[in-house]
C-alpha positions as CSV (number, residue, x, y, z in Angstrom):
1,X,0.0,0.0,0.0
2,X,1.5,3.4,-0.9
3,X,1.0,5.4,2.6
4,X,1.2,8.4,0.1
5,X,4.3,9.9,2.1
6,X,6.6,10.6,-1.0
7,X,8.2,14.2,-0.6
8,X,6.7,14.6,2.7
9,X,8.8,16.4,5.4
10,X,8.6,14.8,8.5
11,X,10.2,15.6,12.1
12,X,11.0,13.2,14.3
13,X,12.0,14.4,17.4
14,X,13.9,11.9,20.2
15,X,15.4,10.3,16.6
16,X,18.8,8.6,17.5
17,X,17.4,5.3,18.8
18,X,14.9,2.5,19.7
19,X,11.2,3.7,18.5
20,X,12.8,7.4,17.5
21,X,14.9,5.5,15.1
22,X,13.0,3.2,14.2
23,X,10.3,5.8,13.1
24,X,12.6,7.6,11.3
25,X,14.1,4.7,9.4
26,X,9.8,3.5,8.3
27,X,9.2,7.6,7.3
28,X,12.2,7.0,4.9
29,X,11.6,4.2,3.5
30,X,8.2,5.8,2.5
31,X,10.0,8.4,0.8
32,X,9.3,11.1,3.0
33,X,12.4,14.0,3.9
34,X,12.8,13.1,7.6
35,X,14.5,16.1,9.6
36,X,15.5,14.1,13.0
37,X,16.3,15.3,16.3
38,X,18.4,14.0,19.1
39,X,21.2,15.5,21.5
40,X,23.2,13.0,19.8
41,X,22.8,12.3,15.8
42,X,25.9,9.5,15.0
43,X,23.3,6.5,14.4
44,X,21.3,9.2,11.6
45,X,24.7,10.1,9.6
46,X,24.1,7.9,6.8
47,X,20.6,7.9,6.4
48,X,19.2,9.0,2.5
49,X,17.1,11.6,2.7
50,X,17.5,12.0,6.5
51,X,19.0,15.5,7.7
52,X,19.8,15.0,11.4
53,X,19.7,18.0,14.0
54,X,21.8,17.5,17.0
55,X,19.4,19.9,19.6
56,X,18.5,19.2,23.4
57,X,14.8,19.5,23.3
58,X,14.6,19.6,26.8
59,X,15.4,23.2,26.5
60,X,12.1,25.8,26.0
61,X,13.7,26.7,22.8
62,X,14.6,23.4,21.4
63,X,11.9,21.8,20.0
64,X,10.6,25.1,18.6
65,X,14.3,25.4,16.7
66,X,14.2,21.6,15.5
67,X,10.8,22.9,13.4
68,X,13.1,25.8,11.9
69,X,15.0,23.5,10.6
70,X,13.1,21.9,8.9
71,X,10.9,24.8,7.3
72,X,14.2,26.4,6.8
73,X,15.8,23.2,4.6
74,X,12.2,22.4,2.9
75,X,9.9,25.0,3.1
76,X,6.7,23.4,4.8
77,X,6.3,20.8,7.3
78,X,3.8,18.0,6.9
79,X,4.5,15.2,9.7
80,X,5.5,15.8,13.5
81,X,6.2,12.8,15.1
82,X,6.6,14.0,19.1
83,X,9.1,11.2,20.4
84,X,11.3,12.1,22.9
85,X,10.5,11.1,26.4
86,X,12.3,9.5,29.9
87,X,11.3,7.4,32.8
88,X,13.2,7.4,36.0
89,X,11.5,4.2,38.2
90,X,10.4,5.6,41.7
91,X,11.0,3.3,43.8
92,X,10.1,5.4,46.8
93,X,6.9,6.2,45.6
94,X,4.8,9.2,46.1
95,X,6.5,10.6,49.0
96,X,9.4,9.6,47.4
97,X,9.4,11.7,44.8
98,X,10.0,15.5,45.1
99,X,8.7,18.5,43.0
100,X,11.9,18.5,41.3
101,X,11.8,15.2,39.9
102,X,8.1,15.6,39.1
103,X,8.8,18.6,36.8
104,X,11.8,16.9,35.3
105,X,9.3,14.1,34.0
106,X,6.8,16.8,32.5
107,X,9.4,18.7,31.0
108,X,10.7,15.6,29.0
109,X,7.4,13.6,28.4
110,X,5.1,16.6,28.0
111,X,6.5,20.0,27.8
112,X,9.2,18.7,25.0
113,X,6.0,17.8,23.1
114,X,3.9,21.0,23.6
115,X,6.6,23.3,22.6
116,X,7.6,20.8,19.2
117,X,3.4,21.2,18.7
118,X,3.0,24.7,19.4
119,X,5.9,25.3,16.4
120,X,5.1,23.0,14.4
121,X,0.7,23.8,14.3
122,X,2.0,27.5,13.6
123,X,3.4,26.3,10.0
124,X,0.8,24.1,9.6
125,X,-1.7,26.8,9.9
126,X,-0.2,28.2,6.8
127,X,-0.4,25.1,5.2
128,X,-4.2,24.5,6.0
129,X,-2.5,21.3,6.3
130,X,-0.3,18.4,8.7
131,X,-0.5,15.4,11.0
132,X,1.0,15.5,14.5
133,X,1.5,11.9,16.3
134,X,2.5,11.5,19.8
135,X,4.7,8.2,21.4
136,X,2.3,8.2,24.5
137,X,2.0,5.0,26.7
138,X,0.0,2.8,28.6
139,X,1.6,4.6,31.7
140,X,-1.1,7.4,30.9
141,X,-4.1,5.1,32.2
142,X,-3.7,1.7,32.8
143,X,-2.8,0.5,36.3
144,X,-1.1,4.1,37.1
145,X,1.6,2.9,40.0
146,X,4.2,5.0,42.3
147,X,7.1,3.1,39.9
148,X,6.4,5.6,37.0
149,X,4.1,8.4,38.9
150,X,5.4,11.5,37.0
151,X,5.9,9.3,34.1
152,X,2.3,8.3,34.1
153,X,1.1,11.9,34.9
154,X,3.1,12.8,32.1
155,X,1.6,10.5,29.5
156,X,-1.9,11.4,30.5
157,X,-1.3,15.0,30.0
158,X,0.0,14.7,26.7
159,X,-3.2,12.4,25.5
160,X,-5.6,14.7,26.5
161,X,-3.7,18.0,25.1
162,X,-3.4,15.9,21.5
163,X,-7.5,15.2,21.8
164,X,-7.7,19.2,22.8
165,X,-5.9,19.8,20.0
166,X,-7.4,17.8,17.6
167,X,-10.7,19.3,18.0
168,X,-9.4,22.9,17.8
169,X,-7.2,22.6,14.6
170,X,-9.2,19.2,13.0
171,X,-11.4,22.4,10.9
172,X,-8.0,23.8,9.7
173,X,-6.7,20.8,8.6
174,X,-4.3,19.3,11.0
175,X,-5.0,15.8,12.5
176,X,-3.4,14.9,16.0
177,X,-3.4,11.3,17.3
178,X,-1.5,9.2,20.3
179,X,0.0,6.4,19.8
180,X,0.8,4.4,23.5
181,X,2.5,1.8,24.0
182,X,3.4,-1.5,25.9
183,X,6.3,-2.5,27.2
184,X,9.0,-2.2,23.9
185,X,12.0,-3.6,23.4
186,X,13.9,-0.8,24.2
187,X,16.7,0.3,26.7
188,X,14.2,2.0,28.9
189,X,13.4,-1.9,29.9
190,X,16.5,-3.7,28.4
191,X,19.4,-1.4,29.0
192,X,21.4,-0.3,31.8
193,X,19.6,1.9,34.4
194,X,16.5,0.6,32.3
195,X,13.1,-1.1,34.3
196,X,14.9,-4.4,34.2
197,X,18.3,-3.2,35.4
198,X,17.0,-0.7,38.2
199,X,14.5,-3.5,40.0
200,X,17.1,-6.0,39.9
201,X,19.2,-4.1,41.9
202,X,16.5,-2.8,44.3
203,X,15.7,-6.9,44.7
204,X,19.1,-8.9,44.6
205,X,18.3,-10.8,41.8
206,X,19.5,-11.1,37.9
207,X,17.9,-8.4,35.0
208,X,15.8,-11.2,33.3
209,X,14.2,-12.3,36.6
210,X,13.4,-8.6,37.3
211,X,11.6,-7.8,33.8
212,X,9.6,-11.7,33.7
213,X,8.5,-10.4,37.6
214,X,7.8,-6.8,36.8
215,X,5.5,-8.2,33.3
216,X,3.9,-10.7,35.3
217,X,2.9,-8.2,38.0
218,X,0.7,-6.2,35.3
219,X,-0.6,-9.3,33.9
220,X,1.4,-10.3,31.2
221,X,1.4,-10.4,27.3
222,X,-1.0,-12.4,25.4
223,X,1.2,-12.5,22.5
224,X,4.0,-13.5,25.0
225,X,6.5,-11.0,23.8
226,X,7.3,-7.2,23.8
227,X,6.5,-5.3,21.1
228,X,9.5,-4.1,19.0
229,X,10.4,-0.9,17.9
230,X,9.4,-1.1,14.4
231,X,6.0,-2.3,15.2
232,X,5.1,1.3,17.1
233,X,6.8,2.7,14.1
234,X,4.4,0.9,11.7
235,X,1.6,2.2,13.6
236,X,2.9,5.8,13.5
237,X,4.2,6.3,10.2
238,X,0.2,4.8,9.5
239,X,-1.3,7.6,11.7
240,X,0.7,10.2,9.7
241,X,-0.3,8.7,6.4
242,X,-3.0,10.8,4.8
243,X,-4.6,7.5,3.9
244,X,-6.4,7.0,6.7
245,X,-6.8,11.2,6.9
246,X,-10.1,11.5,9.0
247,X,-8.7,9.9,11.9
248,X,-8.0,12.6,14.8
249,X,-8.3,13.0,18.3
250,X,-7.8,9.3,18.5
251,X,-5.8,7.0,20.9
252,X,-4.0,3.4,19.6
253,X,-2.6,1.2,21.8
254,X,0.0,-1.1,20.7
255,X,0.7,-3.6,24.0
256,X,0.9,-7.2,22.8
257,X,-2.7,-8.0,24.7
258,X,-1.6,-6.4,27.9
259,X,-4.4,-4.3,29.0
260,X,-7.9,-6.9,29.3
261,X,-10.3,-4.7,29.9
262,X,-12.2,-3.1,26.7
């Protein structure tokens, strides 16, 4: 199927690796000009048709100048893809977990994505035109725990701007969906200081111990895996696609069978 993304510009924005690259790597091979941001670009060097913009979009002005870019080296923008995110596990919960640490995890799961959206809807406006899709996550609504609490809070905010969002700009042309998933195979569970890594430290016991526990405490997979990178990026690059155009304000949850209610 021809997701009709030829000549698009895209922007990715958290690009360097796991979903971020992944994403990036699906846009291109849909022909779209993918503009990709990271603090660090070396695994977007070689990438045809990929410009990559090395820019901390934890900063207020980041985000906003990662959209510049791309206007600047194409001339319109037709695809935000809002990325970029962290989780630090709480392991002290609640109390645990000071003002300081809660703003850190809006600034990088919501405020990163506000400010890219706030840029990005003003070109767009000239355009009469654009899709916006968000990496969410489960986090936002399904068994909410002290573990990911600003995390969580984060998530949720960012879902219910993009439905806010979609209704105010869906007359003028712009679409804004979620997409939230599962567990991923990713370093934020795989890698050091990752889920897996962090509670197996807190317990005394080995990584894969700590990740089959932590999955089977939220009730496990009914595929029996993690999802992988490329499948959120599937889903995404879908979203963006103007082939499935009157689709806004929506919510897709990619999670291997992990949430049981409907």
């Amino acid at each position: 199927m021809d997701l009709e993304l030829a000549g698009k510009v895209a922007v990715v924005t958290g690009a360097s690796k796991g979903i971020g690259l992944s994403i990036v790597r699906a846009l291109q091979s849909e022909g779209a000009l993918v503009v990709a941001g990271a603090r660090s670009t070396k695994n977007l060097e070689d990438l045809a048709g990929v410009t990559p913009v090395a820019v901390d979009l934890s900063t207020p002005e980041g985000p906003a100048q990662l959209i510049a870019r791309a206007v600047e080296l194409h001339g319109k923008l037709d695809v935000l893809v809002n990325n970029v995110g962290a989780v630090r596990l709480r392991l002290e919960g609640f109390m645990g977990t000071s003002d300081e640490e809660f703003a850190w995890g809006m600034n990088m799961n919501f405020f990163s994505a506000l400010r890219a959206m706030r840029a990005a809807i003003k070109q767009m406006l000239t355009q009469a035109s654009g899709s916006i899709v968000s990496v969410a996550s489960v986090n936002a609504f399904f068994q909410p725990d002290a573990g990911t609490i600003d995390y969580g809070a984060a998530k949720a905010a960012l879902v219910n701007l993009s439905k806010s969002l979609s209704q105010e700009f869906g007359p003028r042309g712009i679409r804004v969906n979620c997409v939230s998933p599962g567990p991923v195979v990713t370093d934020l569970w795989f890698g050091e200081g990752g889920v897996a890594d962090t509670v197996a430290k807190a317990t005394g016991s080995d990584a894969n111990s700590a990740r089959d526990k932590v999955v089977a405490s939220i009730g496990g997979f009914a595929t029996g895996r993690f999802t992988t990178p490329e499948e959120v990026a599937a889903l995404v690059v879908m979203l963006a696609s103007g082939r499935i155009a009157n689709v806004t304000g929506s919510e897709f949850v990619i999670d291997g069978g992990l949430i049981k209610t409907t």
